[in-house]
PDB file with SEQRES, HELIX, SHEET and CRYST1 records, atoms N, CA, C and O in Angstrom:
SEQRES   1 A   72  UNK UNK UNK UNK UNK UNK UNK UNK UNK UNK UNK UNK UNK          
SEQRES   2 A   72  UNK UNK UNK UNK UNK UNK UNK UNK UNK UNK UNK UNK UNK          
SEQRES   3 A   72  UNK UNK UNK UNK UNK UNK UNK UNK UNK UNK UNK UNK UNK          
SEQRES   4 A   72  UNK UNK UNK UNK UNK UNK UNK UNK UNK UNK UNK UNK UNK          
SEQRES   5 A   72  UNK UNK UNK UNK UNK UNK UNK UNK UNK UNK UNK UNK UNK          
SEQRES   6 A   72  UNK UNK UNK UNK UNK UNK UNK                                  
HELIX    1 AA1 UNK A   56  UNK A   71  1                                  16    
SHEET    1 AA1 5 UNK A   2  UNK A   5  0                                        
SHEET    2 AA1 5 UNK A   9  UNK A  12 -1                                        
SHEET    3 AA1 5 UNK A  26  UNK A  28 -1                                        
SHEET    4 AA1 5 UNK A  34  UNK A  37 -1                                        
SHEET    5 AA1 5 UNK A  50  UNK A  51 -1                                        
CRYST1    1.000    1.000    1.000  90.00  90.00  90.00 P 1           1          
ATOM      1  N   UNK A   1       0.841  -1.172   0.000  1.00  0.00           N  
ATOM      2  CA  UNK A   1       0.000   0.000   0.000  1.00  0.00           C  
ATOM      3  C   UNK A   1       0.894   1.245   0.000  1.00  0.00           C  
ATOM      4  O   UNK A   1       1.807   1.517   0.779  1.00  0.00           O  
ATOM      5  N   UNK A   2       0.417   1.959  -1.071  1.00  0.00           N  
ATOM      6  CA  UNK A   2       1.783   3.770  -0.845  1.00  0.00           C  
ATOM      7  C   UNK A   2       0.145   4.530  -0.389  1.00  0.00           C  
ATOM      8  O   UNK A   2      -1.030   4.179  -0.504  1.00  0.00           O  
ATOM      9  N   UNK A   3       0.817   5.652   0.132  1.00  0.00           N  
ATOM     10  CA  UNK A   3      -0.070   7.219   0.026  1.00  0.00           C  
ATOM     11  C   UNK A   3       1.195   8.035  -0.115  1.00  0.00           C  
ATOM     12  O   UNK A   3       2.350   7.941   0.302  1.00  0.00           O  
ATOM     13  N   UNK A   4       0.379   9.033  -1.016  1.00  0.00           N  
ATOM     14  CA  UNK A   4       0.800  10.187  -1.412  1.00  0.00           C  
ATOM     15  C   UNK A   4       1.209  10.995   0.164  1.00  0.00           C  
ATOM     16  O   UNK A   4       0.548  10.750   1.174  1.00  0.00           O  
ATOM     17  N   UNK A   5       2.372  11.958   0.170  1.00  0.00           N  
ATOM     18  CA  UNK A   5       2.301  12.706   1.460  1.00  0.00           C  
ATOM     19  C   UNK A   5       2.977  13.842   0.816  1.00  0.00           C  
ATOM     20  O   UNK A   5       4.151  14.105   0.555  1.00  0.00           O  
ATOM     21  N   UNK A   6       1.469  14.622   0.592  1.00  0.00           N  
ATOM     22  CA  UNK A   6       2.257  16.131   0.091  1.00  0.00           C  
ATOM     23  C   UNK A   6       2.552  15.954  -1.477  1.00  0.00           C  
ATOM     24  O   UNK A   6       2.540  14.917  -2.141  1.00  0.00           O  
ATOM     25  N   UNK A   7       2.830  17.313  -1.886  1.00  0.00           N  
ATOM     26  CA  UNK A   7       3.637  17.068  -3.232  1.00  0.00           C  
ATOM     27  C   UNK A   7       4.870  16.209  -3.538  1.00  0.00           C  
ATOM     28  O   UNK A   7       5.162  15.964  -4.708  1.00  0.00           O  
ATOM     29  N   UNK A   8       5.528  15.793  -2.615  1.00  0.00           N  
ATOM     30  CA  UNK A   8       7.206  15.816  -3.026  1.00  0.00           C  
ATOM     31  C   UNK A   8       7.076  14.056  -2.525  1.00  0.00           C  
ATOM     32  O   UNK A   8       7.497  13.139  -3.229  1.00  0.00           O  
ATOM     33  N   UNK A   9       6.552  13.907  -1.468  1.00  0.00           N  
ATOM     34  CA  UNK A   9       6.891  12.302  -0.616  1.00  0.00           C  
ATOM     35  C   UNK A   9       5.856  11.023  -0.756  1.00  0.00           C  
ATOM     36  O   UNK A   9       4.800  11.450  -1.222  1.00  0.00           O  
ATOM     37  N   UNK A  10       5.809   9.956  -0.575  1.00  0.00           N  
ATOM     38  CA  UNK A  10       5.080   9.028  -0.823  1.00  0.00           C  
ATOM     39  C   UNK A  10       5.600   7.657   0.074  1.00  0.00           C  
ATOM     40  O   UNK A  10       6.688   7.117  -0.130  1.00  0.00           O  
ATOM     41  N   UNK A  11       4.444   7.124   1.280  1.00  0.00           N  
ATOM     42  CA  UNK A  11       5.180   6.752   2.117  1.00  0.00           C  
ATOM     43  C   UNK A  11       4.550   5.079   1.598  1.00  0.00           C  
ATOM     44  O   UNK A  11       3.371   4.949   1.266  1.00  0.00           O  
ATOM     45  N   UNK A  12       5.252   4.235   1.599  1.00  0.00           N  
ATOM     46  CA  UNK A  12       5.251   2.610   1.046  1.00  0.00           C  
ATOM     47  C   UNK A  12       5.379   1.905   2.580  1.00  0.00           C  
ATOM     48  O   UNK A  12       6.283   2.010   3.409  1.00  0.00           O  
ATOM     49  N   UNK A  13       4.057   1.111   2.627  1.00  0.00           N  
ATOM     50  CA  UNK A  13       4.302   0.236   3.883  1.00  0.00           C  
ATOM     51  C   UNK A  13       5.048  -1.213   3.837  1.00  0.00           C  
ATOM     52  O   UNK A  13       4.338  -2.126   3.415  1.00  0.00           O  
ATOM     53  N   UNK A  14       6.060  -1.470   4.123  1.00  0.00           N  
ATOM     54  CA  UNK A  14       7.006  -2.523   4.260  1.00  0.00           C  
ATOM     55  C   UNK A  14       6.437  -3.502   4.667  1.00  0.00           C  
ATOM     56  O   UNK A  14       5.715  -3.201   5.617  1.00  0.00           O  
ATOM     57  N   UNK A  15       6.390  -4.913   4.328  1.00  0.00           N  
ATOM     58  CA  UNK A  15       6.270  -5.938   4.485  1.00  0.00           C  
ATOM     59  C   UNK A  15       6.351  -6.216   6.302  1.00  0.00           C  
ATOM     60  O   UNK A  15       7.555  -6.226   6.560  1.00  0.00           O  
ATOM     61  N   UNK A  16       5.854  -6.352   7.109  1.00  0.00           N  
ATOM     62  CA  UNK A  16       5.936  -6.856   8.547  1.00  0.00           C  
ATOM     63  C   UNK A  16       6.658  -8.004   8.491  1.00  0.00           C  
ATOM     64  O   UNK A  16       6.140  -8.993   7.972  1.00  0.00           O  
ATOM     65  N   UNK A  17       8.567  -8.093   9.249  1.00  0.00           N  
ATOM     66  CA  UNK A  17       9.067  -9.131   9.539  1.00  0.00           C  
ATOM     67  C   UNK A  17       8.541  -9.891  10.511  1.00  0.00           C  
ATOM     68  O   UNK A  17       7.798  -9.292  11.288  1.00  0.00           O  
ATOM     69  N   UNK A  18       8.779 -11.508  10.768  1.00  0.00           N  
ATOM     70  CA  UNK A  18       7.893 -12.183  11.902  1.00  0.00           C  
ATOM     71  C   UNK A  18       8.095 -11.729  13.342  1.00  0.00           C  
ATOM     72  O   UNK A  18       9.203 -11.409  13.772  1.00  0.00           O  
ATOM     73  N   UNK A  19       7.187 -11.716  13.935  1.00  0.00           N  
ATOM     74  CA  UNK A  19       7.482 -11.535  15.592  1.00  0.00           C  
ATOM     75  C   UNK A  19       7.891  -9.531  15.768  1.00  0.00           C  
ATOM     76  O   UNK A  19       8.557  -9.066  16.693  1.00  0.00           O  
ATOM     77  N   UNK A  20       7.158  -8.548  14.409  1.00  0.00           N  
ATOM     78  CA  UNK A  20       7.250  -7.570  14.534  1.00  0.00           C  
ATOM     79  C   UNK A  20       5.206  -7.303  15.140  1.00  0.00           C  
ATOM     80  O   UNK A  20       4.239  -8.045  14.965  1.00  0.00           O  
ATOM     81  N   UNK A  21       5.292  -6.212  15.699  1.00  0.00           N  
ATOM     82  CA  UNK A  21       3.833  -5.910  16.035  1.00  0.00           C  
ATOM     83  C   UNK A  21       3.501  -4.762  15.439  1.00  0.00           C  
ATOM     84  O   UNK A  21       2.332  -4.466  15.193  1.00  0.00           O  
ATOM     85  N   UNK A  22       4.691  -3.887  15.106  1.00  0.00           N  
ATOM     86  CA  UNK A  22       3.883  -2.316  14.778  1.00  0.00           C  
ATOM     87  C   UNK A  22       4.533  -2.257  13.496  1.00  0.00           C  
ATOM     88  O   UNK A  22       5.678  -2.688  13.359  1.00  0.00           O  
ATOM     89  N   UNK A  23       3.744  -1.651  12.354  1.00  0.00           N  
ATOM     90  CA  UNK A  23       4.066  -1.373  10.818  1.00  0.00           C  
ATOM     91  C   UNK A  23       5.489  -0.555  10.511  1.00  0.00           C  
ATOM     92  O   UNK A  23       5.957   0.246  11.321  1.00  0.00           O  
ATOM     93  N   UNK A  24       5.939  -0.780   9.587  1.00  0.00           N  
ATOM     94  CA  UNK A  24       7.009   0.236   8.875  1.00  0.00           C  
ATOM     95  C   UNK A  24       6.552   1.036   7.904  1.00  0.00           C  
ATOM     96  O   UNK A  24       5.393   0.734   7.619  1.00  0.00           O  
ATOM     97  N   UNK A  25       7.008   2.008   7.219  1.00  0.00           N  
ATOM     98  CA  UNK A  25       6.819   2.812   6.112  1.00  0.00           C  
ATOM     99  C   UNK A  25       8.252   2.929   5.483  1.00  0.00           C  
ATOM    100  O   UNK A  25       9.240   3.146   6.185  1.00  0.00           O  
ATOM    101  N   UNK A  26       8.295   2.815   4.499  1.00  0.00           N  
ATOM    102  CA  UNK A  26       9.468   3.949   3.520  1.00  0.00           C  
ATOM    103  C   UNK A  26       8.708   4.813   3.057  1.00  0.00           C  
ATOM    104  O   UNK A  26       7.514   4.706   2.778  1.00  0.00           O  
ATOM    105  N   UNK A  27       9.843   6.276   2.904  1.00  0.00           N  
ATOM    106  CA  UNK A  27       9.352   7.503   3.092  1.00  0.00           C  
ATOM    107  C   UNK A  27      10.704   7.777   1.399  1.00  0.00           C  
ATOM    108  O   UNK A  27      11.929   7.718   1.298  1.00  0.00           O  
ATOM    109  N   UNK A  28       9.417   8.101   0.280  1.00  0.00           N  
ATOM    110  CA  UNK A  28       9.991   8.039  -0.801  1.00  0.00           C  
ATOM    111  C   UNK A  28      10.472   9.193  -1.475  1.00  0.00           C  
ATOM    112  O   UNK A  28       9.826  10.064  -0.892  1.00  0.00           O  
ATOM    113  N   UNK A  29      11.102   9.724  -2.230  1.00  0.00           N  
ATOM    114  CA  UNK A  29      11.141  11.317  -3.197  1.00  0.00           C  
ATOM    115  C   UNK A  29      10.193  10.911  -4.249  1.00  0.00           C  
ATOM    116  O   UNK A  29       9.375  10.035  -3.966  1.00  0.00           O  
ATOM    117  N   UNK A  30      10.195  11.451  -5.466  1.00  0.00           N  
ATOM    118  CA  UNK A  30       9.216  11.576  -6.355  1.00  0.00           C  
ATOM    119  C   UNK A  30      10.215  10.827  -7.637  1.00  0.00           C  
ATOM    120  O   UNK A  30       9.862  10.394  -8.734  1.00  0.00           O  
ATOM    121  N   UNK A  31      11.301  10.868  -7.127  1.00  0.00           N  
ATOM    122  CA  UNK A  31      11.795   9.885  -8.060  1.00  0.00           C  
ATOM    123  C   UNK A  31      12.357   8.435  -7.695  1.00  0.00           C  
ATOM    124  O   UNK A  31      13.344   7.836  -8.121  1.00  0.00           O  
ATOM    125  N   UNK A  32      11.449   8.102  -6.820  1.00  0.00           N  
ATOM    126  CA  UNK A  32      11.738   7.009  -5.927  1.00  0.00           C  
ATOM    127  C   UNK A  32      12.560   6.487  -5.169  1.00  0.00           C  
ATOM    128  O   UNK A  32      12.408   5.369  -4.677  1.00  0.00           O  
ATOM    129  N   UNK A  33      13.483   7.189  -4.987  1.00  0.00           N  
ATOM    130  CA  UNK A  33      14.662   7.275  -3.767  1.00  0.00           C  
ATOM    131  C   UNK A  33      14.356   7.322  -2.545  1.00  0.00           C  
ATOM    132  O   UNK A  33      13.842   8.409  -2.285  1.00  0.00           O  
ATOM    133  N   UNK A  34      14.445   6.519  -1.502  1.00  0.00           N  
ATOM    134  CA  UNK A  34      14.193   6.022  -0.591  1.00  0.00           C  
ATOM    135  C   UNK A  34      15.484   7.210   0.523  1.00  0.00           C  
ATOM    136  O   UNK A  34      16.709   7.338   0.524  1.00  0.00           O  
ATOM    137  N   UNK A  35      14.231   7.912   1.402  1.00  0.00           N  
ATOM    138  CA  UNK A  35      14.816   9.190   1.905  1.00  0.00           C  
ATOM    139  C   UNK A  35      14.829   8.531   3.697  1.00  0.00           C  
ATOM    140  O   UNK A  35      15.506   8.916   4.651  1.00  0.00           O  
ATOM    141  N   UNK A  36      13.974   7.619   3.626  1.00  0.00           N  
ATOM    142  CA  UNK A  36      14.239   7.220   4.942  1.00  0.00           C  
ATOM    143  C   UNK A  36      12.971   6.540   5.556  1.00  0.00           C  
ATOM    144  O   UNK A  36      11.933   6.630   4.901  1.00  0.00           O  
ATOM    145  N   UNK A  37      12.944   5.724   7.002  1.00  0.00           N  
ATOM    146  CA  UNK A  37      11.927   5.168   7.426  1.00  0.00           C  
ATOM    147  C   UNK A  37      11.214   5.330   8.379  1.00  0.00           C  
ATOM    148  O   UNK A  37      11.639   6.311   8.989  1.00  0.00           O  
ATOM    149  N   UNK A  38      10.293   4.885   8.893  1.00  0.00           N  
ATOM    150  CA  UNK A  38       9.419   5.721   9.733  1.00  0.00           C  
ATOM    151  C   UNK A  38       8.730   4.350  10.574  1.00  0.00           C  
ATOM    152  O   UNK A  38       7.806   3.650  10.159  1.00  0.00           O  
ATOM    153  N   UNK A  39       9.385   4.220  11.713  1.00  0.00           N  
ATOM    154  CA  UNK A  39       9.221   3.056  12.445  1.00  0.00           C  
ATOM    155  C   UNK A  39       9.204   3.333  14.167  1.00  0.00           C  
ATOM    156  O   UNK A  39       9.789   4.295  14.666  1.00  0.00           O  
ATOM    157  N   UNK A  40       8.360   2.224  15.047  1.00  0.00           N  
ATOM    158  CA  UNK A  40       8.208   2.011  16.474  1.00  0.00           C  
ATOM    159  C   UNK A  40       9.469   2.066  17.143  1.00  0.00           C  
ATOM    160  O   UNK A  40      10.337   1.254  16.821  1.00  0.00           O  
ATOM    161  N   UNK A  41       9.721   3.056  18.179  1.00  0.00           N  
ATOM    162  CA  UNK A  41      11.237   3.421  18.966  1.00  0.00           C  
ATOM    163  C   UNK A  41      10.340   2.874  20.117  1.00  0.00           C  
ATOM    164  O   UNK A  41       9.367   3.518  20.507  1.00  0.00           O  
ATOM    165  N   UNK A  42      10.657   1.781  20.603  1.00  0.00           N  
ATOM    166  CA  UNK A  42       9.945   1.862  22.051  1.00  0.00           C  
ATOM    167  C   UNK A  42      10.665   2.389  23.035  1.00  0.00           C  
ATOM    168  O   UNK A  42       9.855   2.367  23.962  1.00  0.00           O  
ATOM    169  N   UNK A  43      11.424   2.743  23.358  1.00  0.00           N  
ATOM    170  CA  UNK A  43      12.242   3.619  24.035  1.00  0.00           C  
ATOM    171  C   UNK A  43      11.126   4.960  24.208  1.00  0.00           C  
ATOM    172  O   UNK A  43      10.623   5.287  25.283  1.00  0.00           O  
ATOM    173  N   UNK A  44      10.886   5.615  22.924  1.00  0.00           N  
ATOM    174  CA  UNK A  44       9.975   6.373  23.270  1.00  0.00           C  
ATOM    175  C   UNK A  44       8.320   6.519  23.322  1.00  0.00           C  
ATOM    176  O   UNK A  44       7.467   7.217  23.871  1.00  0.00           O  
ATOM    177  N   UNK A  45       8.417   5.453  22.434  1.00  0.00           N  
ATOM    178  CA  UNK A  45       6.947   4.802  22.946  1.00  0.00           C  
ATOM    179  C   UNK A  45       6.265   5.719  21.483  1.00  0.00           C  
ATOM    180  O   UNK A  45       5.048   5.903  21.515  1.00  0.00           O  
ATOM    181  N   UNK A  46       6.817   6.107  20.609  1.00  0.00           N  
ATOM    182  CA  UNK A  46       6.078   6.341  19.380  1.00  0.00           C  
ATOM    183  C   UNK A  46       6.808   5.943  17.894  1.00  0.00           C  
ATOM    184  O   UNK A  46       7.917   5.435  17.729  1.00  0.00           O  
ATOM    185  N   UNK A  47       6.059   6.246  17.126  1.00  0.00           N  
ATOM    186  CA  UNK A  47       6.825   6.295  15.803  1.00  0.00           C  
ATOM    187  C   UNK A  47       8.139   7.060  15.382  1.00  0.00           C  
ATOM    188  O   UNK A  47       7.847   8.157  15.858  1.00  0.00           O  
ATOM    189  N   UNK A  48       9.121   7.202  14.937  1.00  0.00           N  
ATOM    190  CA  UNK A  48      10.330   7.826  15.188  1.00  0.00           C  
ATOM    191  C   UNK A  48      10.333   8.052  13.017  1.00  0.00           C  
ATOM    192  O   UNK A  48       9.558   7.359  12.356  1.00  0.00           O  
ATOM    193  N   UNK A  49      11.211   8.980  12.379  1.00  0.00           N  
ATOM    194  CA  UNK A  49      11.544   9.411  11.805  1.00  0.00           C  
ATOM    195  C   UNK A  49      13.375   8.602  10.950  1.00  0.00           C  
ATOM    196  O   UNK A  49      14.329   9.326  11.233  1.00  0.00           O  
ATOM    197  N   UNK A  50      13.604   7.872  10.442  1.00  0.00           N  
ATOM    198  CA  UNK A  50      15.170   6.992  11.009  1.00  0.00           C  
ATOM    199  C   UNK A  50      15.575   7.478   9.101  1.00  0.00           C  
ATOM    200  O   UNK A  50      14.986   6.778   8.278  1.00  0.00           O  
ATOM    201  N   UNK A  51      16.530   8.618   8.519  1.00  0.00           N  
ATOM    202  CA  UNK A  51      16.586   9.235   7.809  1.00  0.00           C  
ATOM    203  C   UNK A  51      17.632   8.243   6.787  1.00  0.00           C  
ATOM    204  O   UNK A  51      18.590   7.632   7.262  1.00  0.00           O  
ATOM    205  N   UNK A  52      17.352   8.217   5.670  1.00  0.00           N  
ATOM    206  CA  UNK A  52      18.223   7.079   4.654  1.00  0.00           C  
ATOM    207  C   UNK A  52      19.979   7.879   5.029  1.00  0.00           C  
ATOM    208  O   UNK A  52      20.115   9.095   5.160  1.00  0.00           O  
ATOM    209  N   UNK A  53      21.168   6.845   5.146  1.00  0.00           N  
ATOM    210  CA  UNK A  53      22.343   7.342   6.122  1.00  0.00           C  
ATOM    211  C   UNK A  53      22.704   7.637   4.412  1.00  0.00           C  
ATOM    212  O   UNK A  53      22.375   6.747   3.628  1.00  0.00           O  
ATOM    213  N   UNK A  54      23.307   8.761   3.921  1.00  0.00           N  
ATOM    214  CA  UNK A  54      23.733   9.130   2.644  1.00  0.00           C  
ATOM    215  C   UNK A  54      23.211   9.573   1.628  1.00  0.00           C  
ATOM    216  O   UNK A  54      23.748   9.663   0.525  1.00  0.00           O  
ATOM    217  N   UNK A  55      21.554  10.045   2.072  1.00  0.00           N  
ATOM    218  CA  UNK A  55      20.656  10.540   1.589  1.00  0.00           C  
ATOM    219  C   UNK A  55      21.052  11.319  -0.004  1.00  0.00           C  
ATOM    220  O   UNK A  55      21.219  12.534   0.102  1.00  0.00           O  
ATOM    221  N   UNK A  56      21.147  10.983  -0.844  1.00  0.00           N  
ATOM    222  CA  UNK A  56      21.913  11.937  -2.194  1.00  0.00           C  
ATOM    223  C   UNK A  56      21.163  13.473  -2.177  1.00  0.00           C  
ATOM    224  O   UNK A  56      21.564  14.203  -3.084  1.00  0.00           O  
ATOM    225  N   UNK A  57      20.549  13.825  -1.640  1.00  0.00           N  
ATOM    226  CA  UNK A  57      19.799  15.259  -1.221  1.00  0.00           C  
ATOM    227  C   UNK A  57      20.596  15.799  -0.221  1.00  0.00           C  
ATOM    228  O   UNK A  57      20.855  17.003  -0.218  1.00  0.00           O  
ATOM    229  N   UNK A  58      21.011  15.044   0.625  1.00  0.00           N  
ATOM    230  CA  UNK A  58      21.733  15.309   1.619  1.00  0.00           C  
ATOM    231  C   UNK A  58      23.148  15.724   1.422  1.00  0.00           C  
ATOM    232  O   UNK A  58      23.901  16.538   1.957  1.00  0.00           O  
ATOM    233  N   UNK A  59      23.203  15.117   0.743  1.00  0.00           N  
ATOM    234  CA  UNK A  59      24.970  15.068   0.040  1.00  0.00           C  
ATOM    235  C   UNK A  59      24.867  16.478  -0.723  1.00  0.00           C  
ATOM    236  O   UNK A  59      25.561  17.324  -0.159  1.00  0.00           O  
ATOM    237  N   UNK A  60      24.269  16.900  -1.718  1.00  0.00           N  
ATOM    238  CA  UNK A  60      24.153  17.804  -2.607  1.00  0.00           C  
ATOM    239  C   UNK A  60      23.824  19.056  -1.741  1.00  0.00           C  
ATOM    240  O   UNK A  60      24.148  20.166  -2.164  1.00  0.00           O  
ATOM    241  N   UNK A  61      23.177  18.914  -0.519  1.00  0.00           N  
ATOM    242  CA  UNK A  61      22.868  20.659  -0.088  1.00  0.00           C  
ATOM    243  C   UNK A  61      24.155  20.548   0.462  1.00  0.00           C  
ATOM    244  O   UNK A  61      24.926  21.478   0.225  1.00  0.00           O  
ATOM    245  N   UNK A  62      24.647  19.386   1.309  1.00  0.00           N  
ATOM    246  CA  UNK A  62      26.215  19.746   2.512  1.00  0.00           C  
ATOM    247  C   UNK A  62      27.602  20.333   1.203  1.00  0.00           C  
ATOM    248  O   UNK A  62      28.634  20.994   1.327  1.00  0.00           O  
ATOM    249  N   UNK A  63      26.963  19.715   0.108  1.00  0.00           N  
ATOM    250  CA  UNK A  63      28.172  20.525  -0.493  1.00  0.00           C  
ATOM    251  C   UNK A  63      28.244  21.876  -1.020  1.00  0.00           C  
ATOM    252  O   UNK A  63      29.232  22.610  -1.001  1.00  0.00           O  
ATOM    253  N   UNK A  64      26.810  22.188  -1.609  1.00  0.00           N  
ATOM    254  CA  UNK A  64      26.478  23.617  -1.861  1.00  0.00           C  
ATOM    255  C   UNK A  64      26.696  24.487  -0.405  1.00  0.00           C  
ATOM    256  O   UNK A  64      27.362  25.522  -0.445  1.00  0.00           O  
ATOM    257  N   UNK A  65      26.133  24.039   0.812  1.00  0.00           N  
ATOM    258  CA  UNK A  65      26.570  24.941   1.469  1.00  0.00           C  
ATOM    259  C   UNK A  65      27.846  25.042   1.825  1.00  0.00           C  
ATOM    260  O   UNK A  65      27.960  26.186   2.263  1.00  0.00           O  
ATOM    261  N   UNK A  66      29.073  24.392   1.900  1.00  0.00           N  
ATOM    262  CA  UNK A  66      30.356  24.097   1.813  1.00  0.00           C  
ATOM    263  C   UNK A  66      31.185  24.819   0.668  1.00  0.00           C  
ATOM    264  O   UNK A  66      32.359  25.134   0.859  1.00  0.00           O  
ATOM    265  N   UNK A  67      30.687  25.009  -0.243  1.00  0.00           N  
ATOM    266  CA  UNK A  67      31.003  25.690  -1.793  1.00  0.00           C  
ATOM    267  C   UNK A  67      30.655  27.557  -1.240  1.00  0.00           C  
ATOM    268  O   UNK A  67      31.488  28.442  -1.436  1.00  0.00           O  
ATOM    269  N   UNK A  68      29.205  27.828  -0.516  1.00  0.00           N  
ATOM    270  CA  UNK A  68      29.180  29.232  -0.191  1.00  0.00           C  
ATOM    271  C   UNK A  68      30.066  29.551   0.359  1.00  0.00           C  
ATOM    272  O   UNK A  68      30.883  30.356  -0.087  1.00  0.00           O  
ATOM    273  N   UNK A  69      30.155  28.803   1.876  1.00  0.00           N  
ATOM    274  CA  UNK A  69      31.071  28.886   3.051  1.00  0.00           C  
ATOM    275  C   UNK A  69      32.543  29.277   2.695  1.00  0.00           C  
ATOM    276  O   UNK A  69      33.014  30.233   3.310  1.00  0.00           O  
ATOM    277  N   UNK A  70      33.408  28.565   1.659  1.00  0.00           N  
ATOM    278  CA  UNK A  70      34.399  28.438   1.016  1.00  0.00           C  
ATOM    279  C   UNK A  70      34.531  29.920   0.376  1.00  0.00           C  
ATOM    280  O   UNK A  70      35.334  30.751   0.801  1.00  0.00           O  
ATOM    281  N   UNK A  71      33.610  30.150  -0.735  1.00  0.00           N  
ATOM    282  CA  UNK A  71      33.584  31.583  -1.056  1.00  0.00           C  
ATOM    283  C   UNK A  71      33.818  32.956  -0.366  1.00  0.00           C  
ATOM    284  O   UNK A  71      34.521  33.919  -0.672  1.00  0.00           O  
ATOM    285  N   UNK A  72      32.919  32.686   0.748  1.00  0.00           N  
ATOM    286  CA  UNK A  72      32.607  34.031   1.689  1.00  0.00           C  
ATOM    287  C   UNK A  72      34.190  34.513   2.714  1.00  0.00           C  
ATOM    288  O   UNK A  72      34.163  35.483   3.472  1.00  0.00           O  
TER     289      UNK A  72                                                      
END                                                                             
């Protein structure tokens, strides 16, 4: 099952591994790049935010802002 979230994101519910109780999501871009997941922290007792580690969005702003920084 996906839903749309917003213009830009689209969240895909992951298959439930055995002996899991609460759902996963991947949390998609619009060109299907997988930006990160959205899963049970029981520690805090809710759903948590867990961000793809090398995100290529991520990569591209740390260097543009690194490229200003450099300039100034």
């Amino acid at each position: 099952m996906t839903q749309r979230i917003g213009k830009y994101l689209t969240a895909r519910l992951l298959p439930s591994p055995a002996g899991r109780k609460t759902s996963q999501w991947a949390i998609l871009g619009n060109d299907g790049t997988e930006l990160g997941r959205v899963a049970w922290y029981s520690s805090w007792r809710q759903y948590n935010f867990d961000p793809t580690f090398g995100a290529t969005f991520l990569e591209k702003l740390n260097s543009e802002h690194r490229a200003q920084k450099a300039s100034a």
